[in-house]
PDB file of N, CA, C and O in Angstrom:
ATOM      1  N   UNK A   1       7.410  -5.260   4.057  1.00  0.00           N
ATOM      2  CA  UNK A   1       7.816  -4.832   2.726  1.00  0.00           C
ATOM      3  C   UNK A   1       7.140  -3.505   2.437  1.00  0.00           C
ATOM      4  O   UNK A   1       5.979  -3.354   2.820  1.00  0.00           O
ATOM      5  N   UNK A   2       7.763  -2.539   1.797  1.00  0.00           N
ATOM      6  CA  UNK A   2       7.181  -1.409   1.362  1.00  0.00           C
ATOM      7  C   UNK A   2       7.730  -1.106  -0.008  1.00  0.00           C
ATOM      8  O   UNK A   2       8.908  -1.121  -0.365  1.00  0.00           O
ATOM      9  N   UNK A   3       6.573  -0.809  -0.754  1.00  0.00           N
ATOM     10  CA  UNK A   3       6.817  -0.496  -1.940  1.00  0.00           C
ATOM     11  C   UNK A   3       5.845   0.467  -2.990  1.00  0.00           C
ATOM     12  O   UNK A   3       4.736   0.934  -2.731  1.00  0.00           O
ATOM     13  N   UNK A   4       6.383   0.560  -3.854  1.00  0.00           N
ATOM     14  CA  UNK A   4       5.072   1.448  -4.715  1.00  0.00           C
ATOM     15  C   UNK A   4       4.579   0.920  -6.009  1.00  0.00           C
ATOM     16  O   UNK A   4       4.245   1.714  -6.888  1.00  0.00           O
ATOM     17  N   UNK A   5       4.511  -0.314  -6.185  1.00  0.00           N
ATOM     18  CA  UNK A   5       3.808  -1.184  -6.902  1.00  0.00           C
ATOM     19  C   UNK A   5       3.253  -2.237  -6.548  1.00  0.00           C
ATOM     20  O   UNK A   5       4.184  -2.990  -6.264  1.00  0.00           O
ATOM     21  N   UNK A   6       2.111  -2.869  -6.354  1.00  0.00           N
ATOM     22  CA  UNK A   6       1.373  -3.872  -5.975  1.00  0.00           C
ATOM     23  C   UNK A   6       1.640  -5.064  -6.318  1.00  0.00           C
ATOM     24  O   UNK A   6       1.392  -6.035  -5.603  1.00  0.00           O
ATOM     25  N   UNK A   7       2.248  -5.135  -7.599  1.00  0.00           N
ATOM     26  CA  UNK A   7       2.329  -6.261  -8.361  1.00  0.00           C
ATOM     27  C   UNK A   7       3.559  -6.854  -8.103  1.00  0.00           C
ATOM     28  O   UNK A   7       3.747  -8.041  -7.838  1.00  0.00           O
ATOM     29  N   UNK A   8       4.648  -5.691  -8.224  1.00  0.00           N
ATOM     30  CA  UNK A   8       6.384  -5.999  -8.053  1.00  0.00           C
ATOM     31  C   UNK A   8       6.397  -6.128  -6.552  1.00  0.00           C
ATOM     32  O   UNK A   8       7.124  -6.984  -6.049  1.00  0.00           O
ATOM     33  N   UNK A   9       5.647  -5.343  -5.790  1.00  0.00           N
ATOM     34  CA  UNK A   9       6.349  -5.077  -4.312  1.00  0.00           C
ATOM     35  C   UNK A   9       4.766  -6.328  -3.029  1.00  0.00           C
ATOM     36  O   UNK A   9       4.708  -7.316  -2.298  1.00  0.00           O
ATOM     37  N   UNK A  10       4.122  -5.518  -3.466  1.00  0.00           N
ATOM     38  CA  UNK A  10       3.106  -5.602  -2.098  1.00  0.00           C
ATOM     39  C   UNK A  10       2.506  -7.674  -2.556  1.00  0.00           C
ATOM     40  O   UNK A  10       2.629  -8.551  -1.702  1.00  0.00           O
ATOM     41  N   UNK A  11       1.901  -7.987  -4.060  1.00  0.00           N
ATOM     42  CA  UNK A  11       1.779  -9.428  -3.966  1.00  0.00           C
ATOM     43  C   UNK A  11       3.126  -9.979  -3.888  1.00  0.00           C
ATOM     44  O   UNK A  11       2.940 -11.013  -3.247  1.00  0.00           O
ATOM     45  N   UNK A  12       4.314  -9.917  -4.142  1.00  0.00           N
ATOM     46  CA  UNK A  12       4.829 -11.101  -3.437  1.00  0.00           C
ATOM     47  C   UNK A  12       5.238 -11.182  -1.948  1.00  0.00           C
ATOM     48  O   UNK A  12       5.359 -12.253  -1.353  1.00  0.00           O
ATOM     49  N   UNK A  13       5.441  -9.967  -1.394  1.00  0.00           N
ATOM     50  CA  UNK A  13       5.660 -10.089   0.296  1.00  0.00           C
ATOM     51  C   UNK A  13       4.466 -10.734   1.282  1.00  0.00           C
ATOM     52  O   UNK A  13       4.512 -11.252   2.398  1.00  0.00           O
ATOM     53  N   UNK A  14       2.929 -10.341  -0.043  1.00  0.00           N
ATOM     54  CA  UNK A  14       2.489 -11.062   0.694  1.00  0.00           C
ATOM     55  C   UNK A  14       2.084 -12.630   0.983  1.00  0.00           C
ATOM     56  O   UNK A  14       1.618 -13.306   1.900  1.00  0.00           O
ATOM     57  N   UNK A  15       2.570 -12.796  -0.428  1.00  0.00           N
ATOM     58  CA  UNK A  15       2.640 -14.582  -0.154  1.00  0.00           C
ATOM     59  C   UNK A  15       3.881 -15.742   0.327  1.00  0.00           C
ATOM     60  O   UNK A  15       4.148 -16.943   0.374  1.00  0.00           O
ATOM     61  N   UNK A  16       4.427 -14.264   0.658  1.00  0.00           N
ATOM     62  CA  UNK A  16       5.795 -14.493   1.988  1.00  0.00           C
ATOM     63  C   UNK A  16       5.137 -14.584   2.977  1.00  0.00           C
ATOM     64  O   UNK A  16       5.713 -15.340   3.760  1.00  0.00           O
ATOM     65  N   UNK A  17       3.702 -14.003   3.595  1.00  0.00           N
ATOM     66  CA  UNK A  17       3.006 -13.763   4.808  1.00  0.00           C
ATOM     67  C   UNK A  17       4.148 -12.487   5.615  1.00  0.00           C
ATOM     68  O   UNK A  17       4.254 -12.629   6.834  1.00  0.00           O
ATOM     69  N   UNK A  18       4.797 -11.538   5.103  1.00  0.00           N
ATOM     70  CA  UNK A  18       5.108 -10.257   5.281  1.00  0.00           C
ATOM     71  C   UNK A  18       4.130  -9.357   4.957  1.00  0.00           C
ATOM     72  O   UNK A  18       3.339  -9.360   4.013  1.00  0.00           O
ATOM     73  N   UNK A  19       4.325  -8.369   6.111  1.00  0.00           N
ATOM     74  CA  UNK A  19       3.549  -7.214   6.466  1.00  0.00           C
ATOM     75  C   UNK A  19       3.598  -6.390   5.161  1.00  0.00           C
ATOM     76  O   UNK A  19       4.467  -6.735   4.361  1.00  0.00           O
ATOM     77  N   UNK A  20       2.843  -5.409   4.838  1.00  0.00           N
ATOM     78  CA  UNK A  20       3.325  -4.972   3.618  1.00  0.00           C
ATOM     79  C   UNK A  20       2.745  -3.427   3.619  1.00  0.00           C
ATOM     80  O   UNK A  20       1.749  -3.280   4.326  1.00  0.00           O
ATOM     81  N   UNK A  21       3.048  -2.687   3.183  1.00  0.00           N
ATOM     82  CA  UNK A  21       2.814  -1.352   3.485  1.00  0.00           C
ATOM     83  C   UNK A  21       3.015  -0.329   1.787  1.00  0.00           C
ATOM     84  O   UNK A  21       3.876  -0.299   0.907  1.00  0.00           O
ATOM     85  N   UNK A  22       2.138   0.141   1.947  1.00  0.00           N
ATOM     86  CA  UNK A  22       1.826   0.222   0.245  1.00  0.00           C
ATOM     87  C   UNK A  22       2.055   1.777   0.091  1.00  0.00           C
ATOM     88  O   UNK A  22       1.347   2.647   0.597  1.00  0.00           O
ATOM     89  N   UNK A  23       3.146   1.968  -0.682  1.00  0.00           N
ATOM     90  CA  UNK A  23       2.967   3.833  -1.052  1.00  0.00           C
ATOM     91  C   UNK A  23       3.145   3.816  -2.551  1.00  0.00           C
ATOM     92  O   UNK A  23       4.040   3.343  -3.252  1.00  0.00           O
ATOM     93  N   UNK A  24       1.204   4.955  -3.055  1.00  0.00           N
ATOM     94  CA  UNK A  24       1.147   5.027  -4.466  1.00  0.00           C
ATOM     95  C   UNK A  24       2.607   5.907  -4.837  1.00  0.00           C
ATOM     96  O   UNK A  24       3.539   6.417  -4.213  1.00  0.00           O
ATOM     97  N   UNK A  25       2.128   5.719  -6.389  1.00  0.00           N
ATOM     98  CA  UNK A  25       3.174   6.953  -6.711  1.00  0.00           C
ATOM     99  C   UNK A  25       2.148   8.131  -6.467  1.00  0.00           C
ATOM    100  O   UNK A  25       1.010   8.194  -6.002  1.00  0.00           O
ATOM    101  N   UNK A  26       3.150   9.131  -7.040  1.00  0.00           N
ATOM    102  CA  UNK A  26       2.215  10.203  -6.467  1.00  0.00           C
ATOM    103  C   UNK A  26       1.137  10.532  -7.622  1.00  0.00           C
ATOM    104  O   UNK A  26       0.064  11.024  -7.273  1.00  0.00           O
ATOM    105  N   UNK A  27       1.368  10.296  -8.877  1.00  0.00           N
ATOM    106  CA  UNK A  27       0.373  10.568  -9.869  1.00  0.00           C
ATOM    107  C   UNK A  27      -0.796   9.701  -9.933  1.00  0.00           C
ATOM    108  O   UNK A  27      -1.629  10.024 -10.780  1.00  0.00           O
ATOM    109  N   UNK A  28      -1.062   8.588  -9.168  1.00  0.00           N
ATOM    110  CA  UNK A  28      -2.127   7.893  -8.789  1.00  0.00           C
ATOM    111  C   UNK A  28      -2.684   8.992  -7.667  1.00  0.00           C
ATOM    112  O   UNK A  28      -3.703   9.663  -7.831  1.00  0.00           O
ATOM    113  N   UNK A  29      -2.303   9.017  -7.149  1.00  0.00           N
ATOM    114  CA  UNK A  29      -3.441  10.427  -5.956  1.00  0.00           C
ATOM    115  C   UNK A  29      -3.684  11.761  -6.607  1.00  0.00           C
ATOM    116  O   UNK A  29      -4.722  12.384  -6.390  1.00  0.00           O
ATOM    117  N   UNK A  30      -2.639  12.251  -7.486  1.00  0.00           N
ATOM    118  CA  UNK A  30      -3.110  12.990  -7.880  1.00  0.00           C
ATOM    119  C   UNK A  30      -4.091  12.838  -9.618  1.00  0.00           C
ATOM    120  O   UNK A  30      -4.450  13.763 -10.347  1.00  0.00           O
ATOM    121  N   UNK A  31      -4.195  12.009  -9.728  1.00  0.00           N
ATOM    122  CA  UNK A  31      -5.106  11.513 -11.257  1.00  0.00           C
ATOM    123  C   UNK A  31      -6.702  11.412 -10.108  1.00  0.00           C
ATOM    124  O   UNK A  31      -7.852  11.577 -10.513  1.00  0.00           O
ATOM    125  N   UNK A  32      -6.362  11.156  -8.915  1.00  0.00           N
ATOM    126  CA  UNK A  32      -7.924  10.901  -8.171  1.00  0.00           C
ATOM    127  C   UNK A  32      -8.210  11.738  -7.043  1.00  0.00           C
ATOM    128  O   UNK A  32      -8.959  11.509  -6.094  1.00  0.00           O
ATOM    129  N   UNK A  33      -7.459  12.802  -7.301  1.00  0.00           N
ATOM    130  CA  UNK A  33      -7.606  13.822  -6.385  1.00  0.00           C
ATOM    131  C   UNK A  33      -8.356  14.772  -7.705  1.00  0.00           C
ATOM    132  O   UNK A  33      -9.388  15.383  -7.427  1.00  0.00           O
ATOM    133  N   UNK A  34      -7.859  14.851  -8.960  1.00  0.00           N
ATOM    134  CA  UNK A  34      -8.646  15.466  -9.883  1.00  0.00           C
ATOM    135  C   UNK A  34     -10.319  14.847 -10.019  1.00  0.00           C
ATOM    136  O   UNK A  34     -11.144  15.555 -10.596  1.00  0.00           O
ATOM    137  N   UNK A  35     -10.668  13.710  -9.539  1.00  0.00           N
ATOM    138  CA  UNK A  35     -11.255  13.203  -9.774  1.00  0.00           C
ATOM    139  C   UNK A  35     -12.371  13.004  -8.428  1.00  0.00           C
ATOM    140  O   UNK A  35     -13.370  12.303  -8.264  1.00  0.00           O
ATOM    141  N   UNK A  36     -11.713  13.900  -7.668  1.00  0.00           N
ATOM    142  CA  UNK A  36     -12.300  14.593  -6.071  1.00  0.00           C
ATOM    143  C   UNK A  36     -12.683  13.193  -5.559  1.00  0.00           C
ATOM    144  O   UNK A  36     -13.805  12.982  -5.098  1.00  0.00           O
ATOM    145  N   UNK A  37     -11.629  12.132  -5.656  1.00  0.00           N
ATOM    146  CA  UNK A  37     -11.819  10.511  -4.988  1.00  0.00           C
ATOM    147  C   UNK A  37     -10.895  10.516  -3.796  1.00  0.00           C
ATOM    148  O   UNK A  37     -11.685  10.969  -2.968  1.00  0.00           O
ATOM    149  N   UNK A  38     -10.260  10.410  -3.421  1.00  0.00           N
ATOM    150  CA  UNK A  38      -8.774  10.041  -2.664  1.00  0.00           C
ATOM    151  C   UNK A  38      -9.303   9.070  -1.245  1.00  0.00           C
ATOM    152  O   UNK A  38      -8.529   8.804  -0.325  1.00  0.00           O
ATOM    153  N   UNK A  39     -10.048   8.839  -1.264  1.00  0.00           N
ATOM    154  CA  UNK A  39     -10.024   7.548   0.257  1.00  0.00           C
ATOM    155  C   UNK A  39      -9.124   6.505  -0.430  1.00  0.00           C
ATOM    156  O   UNK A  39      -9.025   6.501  -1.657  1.00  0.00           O
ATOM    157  N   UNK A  40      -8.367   5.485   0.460  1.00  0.00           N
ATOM    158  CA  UNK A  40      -7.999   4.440   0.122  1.00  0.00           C
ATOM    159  C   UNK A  40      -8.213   3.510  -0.740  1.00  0.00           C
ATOM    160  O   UNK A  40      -7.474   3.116  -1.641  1.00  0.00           O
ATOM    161  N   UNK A  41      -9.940   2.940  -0.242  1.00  0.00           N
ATOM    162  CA  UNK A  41     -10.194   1.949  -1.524  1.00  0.00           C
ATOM    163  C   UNK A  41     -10.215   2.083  -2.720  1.00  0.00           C
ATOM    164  O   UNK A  41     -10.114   1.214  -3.586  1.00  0.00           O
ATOM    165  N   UNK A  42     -10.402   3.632  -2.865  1.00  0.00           N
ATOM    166  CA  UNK A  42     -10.779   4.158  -4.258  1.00  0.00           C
ATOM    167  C   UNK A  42      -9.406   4.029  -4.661  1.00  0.00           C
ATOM    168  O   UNK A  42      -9.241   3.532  -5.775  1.00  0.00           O
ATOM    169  N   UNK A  43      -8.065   4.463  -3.810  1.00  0.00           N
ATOM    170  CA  UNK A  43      -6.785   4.494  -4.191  1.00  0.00           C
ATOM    171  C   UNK A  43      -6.094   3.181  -4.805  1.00  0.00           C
ATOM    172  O   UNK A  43      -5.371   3.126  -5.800  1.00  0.00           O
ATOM    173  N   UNK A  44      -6.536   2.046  -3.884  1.00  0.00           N
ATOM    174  CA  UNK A  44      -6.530   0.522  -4.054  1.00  0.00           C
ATOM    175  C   UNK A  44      -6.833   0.602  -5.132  1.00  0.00           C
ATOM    176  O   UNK A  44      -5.909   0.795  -5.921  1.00  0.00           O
ATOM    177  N   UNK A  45      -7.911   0.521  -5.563  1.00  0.00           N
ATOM    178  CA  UNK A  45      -9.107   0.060  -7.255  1.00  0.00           C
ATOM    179  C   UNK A  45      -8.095   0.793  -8.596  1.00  0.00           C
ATOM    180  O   UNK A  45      -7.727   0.362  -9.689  1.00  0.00           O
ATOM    181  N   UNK A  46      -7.909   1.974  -7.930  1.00  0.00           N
ATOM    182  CA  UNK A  46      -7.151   2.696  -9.087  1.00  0.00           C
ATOM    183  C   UNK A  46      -5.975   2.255  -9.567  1.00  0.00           C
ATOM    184  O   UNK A  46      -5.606   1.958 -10.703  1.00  0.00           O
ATOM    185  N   UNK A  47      -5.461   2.262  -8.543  1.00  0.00           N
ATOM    186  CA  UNK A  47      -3.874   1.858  -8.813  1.00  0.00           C
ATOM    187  C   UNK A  47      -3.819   0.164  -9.254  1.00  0.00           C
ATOM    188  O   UNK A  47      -2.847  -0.170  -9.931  1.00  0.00           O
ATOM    189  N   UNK A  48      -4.690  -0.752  -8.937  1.00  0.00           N
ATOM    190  CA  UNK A  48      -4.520  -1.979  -9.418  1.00  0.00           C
ATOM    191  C   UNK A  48      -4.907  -1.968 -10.935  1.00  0.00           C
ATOM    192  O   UNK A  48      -4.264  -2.560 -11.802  1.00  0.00           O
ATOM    193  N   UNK A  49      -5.930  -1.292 -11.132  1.00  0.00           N
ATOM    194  CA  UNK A  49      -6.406  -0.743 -12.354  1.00  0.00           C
ATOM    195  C   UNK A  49      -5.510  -0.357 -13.489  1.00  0.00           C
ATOM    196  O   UNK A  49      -5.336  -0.976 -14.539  1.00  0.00           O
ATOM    197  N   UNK A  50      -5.006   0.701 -13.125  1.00  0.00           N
ATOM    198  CA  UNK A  50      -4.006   1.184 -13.416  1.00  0.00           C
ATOM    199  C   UNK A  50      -2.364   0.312 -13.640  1.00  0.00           C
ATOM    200  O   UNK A  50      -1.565   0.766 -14.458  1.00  0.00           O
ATOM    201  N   UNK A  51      -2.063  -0.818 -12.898  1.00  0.00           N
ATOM    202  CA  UNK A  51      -1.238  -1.718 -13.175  1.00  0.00           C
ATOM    203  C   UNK A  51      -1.430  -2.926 -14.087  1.00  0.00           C
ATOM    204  O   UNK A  51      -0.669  -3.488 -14.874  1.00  0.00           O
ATOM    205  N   UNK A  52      -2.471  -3.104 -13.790  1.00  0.00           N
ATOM    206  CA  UNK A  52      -3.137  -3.960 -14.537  1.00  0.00           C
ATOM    207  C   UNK A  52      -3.130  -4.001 -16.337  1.00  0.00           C
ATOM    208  O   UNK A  52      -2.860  -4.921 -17.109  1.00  0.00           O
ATOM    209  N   UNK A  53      -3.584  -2.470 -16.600  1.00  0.00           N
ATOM    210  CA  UNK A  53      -3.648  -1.848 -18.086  1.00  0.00           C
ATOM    211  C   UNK A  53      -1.719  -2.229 -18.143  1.00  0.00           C
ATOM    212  O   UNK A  53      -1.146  -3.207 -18.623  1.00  0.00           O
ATOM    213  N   UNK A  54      -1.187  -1.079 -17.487  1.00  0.00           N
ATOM    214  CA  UNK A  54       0.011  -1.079 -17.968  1.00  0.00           C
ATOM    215  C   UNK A  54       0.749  -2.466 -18.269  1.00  0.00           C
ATOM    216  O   UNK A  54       1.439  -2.415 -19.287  1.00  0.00           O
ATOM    217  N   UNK A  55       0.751  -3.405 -17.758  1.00  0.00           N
ATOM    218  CA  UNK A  55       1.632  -4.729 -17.223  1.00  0.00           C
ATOM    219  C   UNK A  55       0.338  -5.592 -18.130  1.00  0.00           C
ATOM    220  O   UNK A  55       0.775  -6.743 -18.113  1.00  0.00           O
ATOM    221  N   UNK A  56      -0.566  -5.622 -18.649  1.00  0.00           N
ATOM    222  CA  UNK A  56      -0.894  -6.681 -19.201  1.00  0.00           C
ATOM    223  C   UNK A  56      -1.340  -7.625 -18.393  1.00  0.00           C
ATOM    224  O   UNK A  56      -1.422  -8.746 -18.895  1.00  0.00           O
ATOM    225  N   UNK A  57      -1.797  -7.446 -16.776  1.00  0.00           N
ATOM    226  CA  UNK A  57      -1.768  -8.427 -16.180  1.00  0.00           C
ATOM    227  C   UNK A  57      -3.678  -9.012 -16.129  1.00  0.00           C
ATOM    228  O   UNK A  57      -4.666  -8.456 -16.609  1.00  0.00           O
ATOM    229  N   UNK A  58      -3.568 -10.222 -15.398  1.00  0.00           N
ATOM    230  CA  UNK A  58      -4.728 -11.029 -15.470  1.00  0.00           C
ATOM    231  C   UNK A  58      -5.089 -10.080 -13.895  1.00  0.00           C
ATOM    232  O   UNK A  58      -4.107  -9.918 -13.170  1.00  0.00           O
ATOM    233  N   UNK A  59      -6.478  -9.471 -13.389  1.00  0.00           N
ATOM    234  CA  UNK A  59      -7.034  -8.664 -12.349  1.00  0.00           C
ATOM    235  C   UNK A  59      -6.611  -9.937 -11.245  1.00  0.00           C
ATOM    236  O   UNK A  59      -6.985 -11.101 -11.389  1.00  0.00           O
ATOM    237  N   UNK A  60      -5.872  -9.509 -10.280  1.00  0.00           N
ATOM    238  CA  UNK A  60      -5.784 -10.232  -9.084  1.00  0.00           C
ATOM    239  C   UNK A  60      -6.082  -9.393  -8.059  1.00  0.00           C
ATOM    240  O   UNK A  60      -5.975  -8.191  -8.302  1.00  0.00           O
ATOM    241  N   UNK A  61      -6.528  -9.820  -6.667  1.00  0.00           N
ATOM    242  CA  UNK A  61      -6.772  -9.169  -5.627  1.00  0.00           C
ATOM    243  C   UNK A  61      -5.702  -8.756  -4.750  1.00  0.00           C
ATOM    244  O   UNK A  61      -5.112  -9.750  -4.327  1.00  0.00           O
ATOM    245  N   UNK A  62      -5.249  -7.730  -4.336  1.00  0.00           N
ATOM    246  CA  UNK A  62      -4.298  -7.225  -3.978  1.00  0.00           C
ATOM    247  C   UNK A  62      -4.415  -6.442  -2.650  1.00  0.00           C
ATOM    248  O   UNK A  62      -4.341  -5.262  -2.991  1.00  0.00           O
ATOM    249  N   UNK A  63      -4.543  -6.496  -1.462  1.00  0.00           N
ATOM    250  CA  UNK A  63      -4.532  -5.936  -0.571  1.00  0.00           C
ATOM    251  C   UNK A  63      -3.281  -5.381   0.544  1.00  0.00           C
ATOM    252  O   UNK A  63      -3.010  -6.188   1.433  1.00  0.00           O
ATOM    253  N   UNK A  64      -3.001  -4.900   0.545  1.00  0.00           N
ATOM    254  CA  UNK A  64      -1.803  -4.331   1.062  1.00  0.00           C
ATOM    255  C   UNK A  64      -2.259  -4.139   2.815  1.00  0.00           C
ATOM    256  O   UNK A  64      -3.414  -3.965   3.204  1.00  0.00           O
ATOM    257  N   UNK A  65      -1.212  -4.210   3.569  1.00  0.00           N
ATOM    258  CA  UNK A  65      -1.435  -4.177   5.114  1.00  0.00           C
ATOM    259  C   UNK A  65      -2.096  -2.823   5.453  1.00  0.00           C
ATOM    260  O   UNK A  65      -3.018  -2.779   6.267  1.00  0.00           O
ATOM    261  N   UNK A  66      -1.519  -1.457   4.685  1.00  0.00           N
ATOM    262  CA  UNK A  66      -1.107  -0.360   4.940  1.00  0.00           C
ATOM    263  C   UNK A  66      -1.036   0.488   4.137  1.00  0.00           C
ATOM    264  O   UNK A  66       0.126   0.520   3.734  1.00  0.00           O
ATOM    265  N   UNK A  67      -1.742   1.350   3.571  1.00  0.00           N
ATOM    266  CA  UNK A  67      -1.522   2.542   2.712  1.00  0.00           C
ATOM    267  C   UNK A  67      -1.071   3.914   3.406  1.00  0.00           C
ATOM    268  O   UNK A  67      -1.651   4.573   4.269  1.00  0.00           O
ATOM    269  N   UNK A  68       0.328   4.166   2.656  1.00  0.00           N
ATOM    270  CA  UNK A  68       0.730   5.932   3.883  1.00  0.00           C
ATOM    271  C   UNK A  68       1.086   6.856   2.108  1.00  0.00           C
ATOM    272  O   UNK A  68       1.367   6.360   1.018  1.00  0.00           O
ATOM    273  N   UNK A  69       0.950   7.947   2.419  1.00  0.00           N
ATOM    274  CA  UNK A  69       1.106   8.933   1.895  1.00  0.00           C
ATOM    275  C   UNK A  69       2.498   9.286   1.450  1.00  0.00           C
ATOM    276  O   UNK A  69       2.830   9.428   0.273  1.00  0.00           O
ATOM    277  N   UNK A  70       3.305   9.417   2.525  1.00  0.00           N
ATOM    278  CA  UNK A  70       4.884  10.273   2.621  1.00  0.00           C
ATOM    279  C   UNK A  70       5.669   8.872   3.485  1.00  0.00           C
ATOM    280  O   UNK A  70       5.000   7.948   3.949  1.00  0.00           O
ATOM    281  N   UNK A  71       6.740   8.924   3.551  1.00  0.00           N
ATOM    282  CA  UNK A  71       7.698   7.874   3.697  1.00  0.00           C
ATOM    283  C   UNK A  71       7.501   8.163   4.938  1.00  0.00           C
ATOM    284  O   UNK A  71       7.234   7.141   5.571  1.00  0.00           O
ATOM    285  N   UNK A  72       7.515   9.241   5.668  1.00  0.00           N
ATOM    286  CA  UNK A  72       7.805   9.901   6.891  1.00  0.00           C
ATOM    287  C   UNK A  72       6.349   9.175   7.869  1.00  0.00           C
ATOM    288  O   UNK A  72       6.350   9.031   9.091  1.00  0.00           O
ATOM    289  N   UNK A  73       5.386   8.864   7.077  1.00  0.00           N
ATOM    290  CA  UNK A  73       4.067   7.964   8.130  1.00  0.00           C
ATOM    291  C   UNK A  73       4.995   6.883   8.653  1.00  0.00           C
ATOM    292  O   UNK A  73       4.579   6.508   9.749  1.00  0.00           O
ATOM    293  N   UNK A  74       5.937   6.335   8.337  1.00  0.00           N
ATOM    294  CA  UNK A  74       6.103   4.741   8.035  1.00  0.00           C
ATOM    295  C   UNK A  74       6.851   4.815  10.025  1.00  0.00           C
ATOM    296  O   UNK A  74       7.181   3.817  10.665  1.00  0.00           O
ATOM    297  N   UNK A  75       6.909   6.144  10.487  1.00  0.00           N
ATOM    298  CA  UNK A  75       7.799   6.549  11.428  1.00  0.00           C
ATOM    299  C   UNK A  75       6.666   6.125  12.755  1.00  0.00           C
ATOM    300  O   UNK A  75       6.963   5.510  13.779  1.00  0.00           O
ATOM    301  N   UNK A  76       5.345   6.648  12.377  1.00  0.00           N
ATOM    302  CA  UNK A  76       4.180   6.216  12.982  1.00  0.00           C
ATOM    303  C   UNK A  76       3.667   4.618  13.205  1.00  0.00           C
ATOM    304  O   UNK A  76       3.136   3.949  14.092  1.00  0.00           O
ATOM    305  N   UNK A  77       4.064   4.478  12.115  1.00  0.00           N
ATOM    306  CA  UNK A  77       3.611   2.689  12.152  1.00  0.00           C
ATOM    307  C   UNK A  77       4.843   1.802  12.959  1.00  0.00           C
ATOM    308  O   UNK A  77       4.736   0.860  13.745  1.00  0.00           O
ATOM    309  N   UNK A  78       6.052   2.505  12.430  1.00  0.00           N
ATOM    310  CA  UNK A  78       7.187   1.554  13.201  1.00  0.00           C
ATOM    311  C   UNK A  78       7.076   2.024  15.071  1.00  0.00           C
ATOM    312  O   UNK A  78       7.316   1.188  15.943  1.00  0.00           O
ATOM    313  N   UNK A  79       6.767   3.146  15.319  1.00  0.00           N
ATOM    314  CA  UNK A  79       6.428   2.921  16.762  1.00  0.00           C
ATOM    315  C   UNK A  79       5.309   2.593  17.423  1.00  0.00           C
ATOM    316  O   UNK A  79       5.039   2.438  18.614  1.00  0.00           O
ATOM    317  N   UNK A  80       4.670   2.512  16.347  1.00  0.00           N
ATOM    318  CA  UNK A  80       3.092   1.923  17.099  1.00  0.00           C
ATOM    319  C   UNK A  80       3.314   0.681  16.682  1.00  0.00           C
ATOM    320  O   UNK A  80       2.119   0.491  16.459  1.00  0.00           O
ATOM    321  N   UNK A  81       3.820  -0.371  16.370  1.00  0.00           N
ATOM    322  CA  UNK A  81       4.572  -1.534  16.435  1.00  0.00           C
ATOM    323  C   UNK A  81       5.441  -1.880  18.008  1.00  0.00           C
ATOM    324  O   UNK A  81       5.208  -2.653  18.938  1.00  0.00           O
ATOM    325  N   UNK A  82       6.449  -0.947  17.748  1.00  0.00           N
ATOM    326  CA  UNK A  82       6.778  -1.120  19.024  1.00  0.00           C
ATOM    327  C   UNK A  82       6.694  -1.169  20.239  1.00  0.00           C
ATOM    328  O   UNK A  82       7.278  -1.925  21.015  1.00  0.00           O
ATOM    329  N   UNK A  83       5.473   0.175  20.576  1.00  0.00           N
ATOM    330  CA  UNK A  83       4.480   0.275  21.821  1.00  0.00           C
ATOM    331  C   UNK A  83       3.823  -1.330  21.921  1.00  0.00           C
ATOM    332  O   UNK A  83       3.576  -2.013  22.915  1.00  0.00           O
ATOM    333  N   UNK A  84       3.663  -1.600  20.547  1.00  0.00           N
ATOM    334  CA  UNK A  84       2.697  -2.812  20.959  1.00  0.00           C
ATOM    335  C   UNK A  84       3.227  -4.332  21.119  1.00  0.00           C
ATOM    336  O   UNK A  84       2.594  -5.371  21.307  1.00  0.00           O
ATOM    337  N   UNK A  85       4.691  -4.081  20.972  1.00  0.00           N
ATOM    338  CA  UNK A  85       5.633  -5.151  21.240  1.00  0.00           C
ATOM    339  C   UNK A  85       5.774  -5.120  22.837  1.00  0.00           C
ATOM    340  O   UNK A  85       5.504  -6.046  23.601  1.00  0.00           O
ATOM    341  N   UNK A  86       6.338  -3.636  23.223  1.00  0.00           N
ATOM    342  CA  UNK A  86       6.797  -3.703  24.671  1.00  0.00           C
ATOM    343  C   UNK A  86       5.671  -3.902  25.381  1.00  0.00           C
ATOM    344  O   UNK A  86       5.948  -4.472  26.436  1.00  0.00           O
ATOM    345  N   UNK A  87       4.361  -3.650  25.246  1.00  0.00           N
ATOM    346  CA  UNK A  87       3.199  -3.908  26.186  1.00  0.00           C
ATOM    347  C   UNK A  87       2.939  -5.693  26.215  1.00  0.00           C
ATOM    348  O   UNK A  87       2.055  -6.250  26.866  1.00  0.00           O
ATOM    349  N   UNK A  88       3.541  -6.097  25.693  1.00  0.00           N
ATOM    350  CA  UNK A  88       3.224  -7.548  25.683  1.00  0.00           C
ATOM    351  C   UNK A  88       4.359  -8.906  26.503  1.00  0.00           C
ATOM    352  O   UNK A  88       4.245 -10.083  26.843  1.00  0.00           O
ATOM    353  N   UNK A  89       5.773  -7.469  26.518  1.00  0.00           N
ATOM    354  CA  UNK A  89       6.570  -8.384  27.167  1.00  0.00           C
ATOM    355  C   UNK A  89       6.219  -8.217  28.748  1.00  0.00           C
ATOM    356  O   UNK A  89       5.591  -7.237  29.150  1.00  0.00           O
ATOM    357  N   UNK A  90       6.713  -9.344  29.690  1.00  0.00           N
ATOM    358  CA  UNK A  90       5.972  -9.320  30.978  1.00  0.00           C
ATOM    359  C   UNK A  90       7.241  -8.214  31.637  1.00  0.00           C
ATOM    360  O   UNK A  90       7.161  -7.803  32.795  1.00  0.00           O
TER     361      UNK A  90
END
């Protein structure tokens, strides 16, 4: 599953036990790029943070498989998937 909300997209795929692959919007990187933060976890904290306020929701833990930047990473992950499919068939 890929999506750009944690709440709508990334918790329920994952209690499908689907892979899940997380892209902020872009004003979450850039609200913590002003804020000279941008590693992941910090991106994680924010953006749940940040959903959380908006949506009224109760803080749940949210971990996503995968955080990418541009749609165009997702090109990286789907063949490094695959390398690691074909190395396994005999």
């Amino acid at each position: 599953m890929i999506g750009d909300s944690l709440h709508a997209d990334i918790l329920g795929a994952k209690q499908l036990n689907m892979v899940t692959v997380w892209k902020p919007r872009l004003h979450l990187r850039a609200e913590l790029q002003a804020l000279q933060t941008v590693d992941n976890d910090a991106l994680l904290a924010y953006g749940l943070e940040y959903e959380n306020k908006r949506y009224q929701l109760v803080r749940k833990v949210i971990k996503p498989d995968v955080i990418i930047e541009h749609v165009g990473d997702l090109l990286d992950i789907v063949q490094g998937a695959g390398n690691q499919i074909g190395t396994n068939i005999p």
